[in-house]
C-alpha positions in Angstrom: 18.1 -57.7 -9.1 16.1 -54.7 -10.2 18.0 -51.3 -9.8 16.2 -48.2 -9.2 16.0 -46.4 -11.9 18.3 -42.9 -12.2 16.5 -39.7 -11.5 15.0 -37.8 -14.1 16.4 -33.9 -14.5 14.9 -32.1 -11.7 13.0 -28.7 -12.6 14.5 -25.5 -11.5 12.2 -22.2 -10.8 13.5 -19.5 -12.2 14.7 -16.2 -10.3 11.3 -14.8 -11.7 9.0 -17.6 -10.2 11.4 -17.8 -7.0 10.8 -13.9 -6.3 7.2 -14.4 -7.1 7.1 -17.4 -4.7 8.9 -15.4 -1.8 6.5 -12.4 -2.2 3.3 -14.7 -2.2 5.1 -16.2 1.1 5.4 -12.7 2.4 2.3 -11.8 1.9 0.9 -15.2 3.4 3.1 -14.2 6.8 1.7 -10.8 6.9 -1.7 -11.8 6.5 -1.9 -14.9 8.9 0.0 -13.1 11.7 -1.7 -10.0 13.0 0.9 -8.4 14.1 2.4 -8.8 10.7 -0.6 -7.0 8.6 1.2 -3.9 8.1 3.9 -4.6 7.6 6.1 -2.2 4.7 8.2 -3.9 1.9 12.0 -2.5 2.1 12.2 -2.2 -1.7 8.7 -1.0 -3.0 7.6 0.8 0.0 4.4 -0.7 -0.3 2.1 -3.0 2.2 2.7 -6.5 1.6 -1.4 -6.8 2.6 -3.0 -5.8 -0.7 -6.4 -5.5 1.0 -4.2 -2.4 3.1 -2.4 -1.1 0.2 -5.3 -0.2 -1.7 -7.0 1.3 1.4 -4.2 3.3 1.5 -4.3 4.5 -2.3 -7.8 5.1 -1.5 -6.8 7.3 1.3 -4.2 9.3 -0.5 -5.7 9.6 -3.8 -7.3 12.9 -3.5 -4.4 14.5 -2.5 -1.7 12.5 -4.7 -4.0 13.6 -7.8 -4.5 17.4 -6.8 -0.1 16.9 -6.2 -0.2 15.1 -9.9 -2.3 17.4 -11.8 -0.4 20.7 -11.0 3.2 18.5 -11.5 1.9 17.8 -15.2 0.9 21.4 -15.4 3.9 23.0 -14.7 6.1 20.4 -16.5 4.1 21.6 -19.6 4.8 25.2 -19.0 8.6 24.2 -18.5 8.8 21.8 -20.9 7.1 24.6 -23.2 9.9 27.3 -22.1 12.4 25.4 -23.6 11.3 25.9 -27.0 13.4 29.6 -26.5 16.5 27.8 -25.8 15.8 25.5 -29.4 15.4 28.8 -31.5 19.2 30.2 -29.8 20.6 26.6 -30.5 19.0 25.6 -33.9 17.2 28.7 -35.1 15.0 28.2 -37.9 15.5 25.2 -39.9 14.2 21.8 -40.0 15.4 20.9 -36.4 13.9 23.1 -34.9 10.5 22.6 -36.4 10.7 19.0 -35.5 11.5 19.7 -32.0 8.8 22.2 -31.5 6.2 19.8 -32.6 7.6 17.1 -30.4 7.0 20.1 -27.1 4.1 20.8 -28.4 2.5 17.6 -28.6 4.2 16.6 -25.5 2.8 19.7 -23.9 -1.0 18.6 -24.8 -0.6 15.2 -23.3 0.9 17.0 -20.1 -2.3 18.7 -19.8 -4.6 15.7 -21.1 -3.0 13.7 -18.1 -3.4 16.6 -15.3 -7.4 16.8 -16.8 -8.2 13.0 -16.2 -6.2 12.5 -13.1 -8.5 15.3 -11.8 -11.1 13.1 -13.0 -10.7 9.8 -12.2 -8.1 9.8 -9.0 -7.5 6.7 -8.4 -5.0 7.0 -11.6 -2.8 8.9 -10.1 -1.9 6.3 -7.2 -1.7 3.4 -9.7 1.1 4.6 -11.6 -0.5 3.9 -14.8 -0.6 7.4 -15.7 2.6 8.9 -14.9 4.8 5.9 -15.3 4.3 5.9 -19.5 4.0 9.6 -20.0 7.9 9.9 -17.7 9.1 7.5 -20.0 7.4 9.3 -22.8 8.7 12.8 -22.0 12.5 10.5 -21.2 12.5 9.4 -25.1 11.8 12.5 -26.2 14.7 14.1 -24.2 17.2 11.5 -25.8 16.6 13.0 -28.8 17.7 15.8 -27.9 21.4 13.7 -28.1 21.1 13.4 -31.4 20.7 17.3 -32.7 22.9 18.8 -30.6 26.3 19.4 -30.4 29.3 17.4 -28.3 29.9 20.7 -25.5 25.9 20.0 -25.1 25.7 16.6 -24.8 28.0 16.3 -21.8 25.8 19.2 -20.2 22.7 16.7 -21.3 24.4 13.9 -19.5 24.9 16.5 -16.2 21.0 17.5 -16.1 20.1 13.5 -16.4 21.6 13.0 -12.9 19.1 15.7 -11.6 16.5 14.5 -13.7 17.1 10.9 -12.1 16.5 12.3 -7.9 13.6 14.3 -9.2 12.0 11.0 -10.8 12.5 9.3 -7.2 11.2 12.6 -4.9 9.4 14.7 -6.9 7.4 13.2 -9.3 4.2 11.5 -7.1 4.7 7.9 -8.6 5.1 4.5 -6.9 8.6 3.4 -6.4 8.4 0.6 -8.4 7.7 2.3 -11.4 10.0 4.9 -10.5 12.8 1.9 -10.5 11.5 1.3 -13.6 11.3 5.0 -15.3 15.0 5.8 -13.8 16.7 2.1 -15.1 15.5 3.4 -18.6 16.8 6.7 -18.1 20.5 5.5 -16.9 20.2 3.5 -19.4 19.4 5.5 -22.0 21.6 8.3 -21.5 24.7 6.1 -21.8 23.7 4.9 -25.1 22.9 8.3 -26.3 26.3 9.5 -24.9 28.0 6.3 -26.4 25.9 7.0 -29.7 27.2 10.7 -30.0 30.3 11.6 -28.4 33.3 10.1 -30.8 35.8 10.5 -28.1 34.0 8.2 -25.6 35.8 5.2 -24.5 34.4 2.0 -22.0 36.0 3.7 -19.3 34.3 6.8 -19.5 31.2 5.2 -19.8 32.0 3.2 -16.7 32.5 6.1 -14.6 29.3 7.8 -16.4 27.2 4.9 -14.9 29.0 5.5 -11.5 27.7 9.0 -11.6 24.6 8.1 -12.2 24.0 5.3 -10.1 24.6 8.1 -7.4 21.6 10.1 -7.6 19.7 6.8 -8.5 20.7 5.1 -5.1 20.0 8.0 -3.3 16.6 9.0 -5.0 15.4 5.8 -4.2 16.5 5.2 -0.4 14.8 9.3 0.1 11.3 7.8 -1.7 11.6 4.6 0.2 11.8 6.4 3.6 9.2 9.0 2.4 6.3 5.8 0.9 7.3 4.0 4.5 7.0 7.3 6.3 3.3 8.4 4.8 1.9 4.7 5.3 3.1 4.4 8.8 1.1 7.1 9.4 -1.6 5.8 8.0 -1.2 2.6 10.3 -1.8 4.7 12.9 -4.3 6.8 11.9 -6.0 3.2 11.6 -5.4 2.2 14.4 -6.4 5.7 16.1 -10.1 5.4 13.9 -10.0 1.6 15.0 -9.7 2.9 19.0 -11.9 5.6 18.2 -14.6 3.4 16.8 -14.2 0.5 20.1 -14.3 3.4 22.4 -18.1 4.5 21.1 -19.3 1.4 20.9 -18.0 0.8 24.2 -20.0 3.9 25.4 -22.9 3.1 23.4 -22.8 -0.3 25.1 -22.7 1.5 28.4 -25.3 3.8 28.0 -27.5 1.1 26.9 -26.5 -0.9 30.2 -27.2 2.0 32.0 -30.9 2.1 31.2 -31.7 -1.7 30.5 -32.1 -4.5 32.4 -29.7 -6.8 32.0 -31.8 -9.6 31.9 -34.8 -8.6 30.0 -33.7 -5.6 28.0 -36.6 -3.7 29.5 -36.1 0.0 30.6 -34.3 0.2 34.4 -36.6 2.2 36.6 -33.6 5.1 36.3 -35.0 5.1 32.5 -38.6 4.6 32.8 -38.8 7.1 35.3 -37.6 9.6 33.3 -39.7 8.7 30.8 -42.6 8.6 32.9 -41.5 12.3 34.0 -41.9 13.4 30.8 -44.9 12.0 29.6 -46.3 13.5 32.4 -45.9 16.8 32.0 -46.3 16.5 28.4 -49.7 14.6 28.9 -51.0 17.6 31.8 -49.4 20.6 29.2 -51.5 19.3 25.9 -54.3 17.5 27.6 -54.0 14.4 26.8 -54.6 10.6 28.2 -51.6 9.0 30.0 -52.2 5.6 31.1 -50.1 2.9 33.2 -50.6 -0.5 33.1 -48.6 -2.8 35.8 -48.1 -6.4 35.7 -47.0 -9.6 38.0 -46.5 -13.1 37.0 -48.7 -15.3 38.9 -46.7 -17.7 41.5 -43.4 -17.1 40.1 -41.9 -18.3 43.6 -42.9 -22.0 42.3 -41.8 -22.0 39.1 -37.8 -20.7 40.0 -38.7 -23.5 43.1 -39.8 -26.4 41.3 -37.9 -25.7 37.7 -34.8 -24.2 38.9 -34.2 -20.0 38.6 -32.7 -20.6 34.9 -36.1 -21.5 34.2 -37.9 -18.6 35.8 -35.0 -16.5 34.2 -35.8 -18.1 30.7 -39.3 -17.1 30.9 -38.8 -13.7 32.5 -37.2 -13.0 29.1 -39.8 -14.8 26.9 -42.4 -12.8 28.5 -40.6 -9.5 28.1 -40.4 -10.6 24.4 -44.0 -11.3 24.2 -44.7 -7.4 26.0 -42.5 -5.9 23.2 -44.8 -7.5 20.8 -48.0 -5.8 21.8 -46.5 -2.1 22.9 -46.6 0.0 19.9 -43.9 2.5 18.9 -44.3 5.6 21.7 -45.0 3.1 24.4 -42.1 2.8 27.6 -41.7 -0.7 28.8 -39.9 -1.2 32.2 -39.0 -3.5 34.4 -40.0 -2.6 38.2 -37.9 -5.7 39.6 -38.2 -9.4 40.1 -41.3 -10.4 38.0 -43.1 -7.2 37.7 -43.1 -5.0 35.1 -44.7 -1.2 33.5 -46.0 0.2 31.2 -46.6 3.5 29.9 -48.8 4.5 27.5 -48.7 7.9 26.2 -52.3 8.9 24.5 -54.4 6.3 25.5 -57.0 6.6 27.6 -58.1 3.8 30.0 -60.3 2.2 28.0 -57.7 1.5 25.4 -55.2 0.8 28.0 -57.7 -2.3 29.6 -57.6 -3.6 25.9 -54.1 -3.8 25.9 -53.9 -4.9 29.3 -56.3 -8.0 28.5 -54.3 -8.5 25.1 -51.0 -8.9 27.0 -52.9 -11.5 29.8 -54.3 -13.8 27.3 -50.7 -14.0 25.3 -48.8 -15.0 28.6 -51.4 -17.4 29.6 -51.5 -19.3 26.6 -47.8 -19.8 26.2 -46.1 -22.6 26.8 -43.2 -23.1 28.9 -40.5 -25.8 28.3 -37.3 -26.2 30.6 -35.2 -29.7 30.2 -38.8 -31.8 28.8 -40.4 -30.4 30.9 -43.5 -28.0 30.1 -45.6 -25.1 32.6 -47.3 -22.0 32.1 -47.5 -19.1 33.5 -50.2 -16.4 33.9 -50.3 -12.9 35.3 -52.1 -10.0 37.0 -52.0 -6.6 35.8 -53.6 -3.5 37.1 -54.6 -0.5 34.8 -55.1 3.0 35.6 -54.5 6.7 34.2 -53.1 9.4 35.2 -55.4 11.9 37.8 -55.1 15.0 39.1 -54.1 14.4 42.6 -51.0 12.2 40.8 -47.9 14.3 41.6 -45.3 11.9 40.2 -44.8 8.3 39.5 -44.8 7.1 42.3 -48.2 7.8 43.4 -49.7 6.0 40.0 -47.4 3.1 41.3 -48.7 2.8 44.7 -52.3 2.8 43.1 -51.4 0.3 41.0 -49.6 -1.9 43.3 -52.7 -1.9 45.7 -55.0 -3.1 42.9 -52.6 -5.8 41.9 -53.1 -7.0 46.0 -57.0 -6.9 45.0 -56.6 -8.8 41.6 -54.7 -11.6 43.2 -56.6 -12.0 46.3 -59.6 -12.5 43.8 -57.7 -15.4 42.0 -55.1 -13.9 39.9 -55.3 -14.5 36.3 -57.2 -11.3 35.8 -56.7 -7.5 35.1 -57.9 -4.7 37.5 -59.1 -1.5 36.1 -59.2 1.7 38.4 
């Protein structure tokens, strides 16, 4: 009887791969679910949505560099000052030669880092910049430990706690480096207090790292609540642009709909009208030719009868297309209603307009018309004239028109009229 073989030694994910698995989950959630985009991680105060956290850096950067640039400034001057305080403690010896270099050189890099943040801002919302020169200027204060005497030490120690808040709210860095910078500074301390006070015992240093978990906890739940505060407000300044942005298109969509047809994207007559108004007295004022031209599909009744009014609708539209294609850029097509249509032509005289006229009746006329296998064509009368003296508005070159279009289809259609 075969027996199944024992289980091999199953593999176990490490904490490291388990957190990186439980982010990439997170991340998944907020992505697929809308309503979970922005959402704010609890510990790094950061969008879970990369594609919305480095919107955000790219909103704040300006200001988080201008912010930066003068905290690097005036740490340099302080970190400068300090020097006074060296020559009271050390005065002139070795030490104090050493230490001045250190503030010196720590001063130019201070300044180096304000100059290219200023520069290149997307450094300052990265982290990449302040995160190494914190620890930087931290290493250099632990030396400090190491030249001074006991009674100074413990005031060292004191001024770390403040150091450690100021890391979390003061210093424009991203919480997760901040973790970082103020673990190596808690750290750090209670070795150099270990390393340099004889009298120090575990207990002390137990109730040292007490003291300055403190300010560490706190700093970090007051940056927490200040990242989640600033990005919720850019969620709804997003959303605010987002509305902002529907609402115009909405009213562009309107105003569009207010002076199209709905069908054939022509001008309404409340557009072309006004248009016409206007190129009427502009056309009397300088002088020039105005022309109209009208036009009305041939027997359209038959082809909504006999091919259904999608049909008739579907070639409404094809023959507004085929219009568009002819009218140059000036010209104001319009849809009078049902299947006739206008034109105005601004500068041209009537001549010019016949041309067109003739150019538009031969395109329609030699189209072919397909609905469900079946195929018709259509063909159309148009009627030209310009604008006269006697013309007092639109409506008189309409009524002109209109007649002529009778006479153009009572001679057999197909044809264009010129008066």
């Amino acid at each position: 009887m075969n027996r199944p073989s024992p289980p091999g030694p199953q593999k176990t994910r490490s904490p490291t791969a388990r957190k990186r698995s439980q982010a990439d989950a997170d991340r998944h959630d907020a992505t697929a679910d809308p309503r979970l985009r922005y959402r704010i991680s609890r510990r790094r105060a950061e969008f879970l949505d990369r594609d919305i956290e480095q919107r955000y850096r790219r909103h704040v950067e300006r200001s988080v560099a201008r912010y930066a640039g003068r905290v690097f400034k005036v740490w340099a001057v302080m970190w400068l000052l300090f020097a006074l305080t060296d020559y009271y403690q050390f005065g002139l010896s070795a030490t104090l030669y050493a230490i001045w270099a250190a503030r010196l050189l720590l001063f130019f890099i201070l300044l180096g880092c304000a100059a290219l943040v200023a520069r290149r801002p997307a450094l300052a919302t990265s982290g990449v910049v302040m995160t190494p020169v914190t620890l930087l200027t931290m290493t250099a204060y632990f030396g400090l430990y190491f030249v001074s005497p006991d009674e100074h030490i413990r005031w060292l120690a004191a001024i770390s706690m403040v150091v450690i808040v100021e890391l979390f709210v003061l210093l424009p860095n991203r919480v997760v480096c901040s973790i970082g910078v103020v673990s190596y500074t808690v750290l750090g301390t209670m070795v150099c207090v270990a390393l340099n006070i004889s009298e120090t015992t575990p207990m002390r240093l137990v109730i040292l790292a007490e003291l300055l978990t403190v300010p560490a906890a706190t700093g970090w739940m007051a940056a927490v609540r200040f990242e989640t505060t600033r990005r919720r407000e850019f969620v709804a300044l997003e959303h605010a642009r987002k509305e902002i942005e529907h609402r115009k298109a909405l009213e562009s969509r309107l105003r569009v709909q207010a002076r199209t047809d709905p069908l054939t994207g022509a001008s309404n007559r409340r557009a072309y009208a006004g248009a016409a108004e206007r190129e009427i007295r502009t056309a009397r004022l300088a002088g020039q030719a105005l022309s109209f031209v009208m036009l009305d599909l041939d027997h359209f009744k038959q082809v909504n009868d006999t091919y259904g009014h999608a049909a008739g609708d579907a070639a409404l539209v094809i023959t507004a297309d085929r219009c568009r294609q002819v009218l140059r850029e000036g010209d104001v097509f319009g849809r009078l209603g049902g299947e006739e249509f206008l034109f105005i032509l601004p500068n041209t005289d009537i001549d010019e307009a016949e041309r067109i006229a003739q150019t538009l009746r031969r395109g329609i006329a030699e189209r072919d018309f397909v609905n469900d296998g079946q195929h018709f064509s259509i063909t159309a009368t148009l009627a030209v004239t310009a604008l006269r003296e006697g013309d007092e508005d639109l409506d008189a070159v309409l009524r002109r028109a209109d007649a002529m279009l009778y006479e153009g289809k009572d001679a057999g259609r197909d044809r264009v009229q010129v008066a």
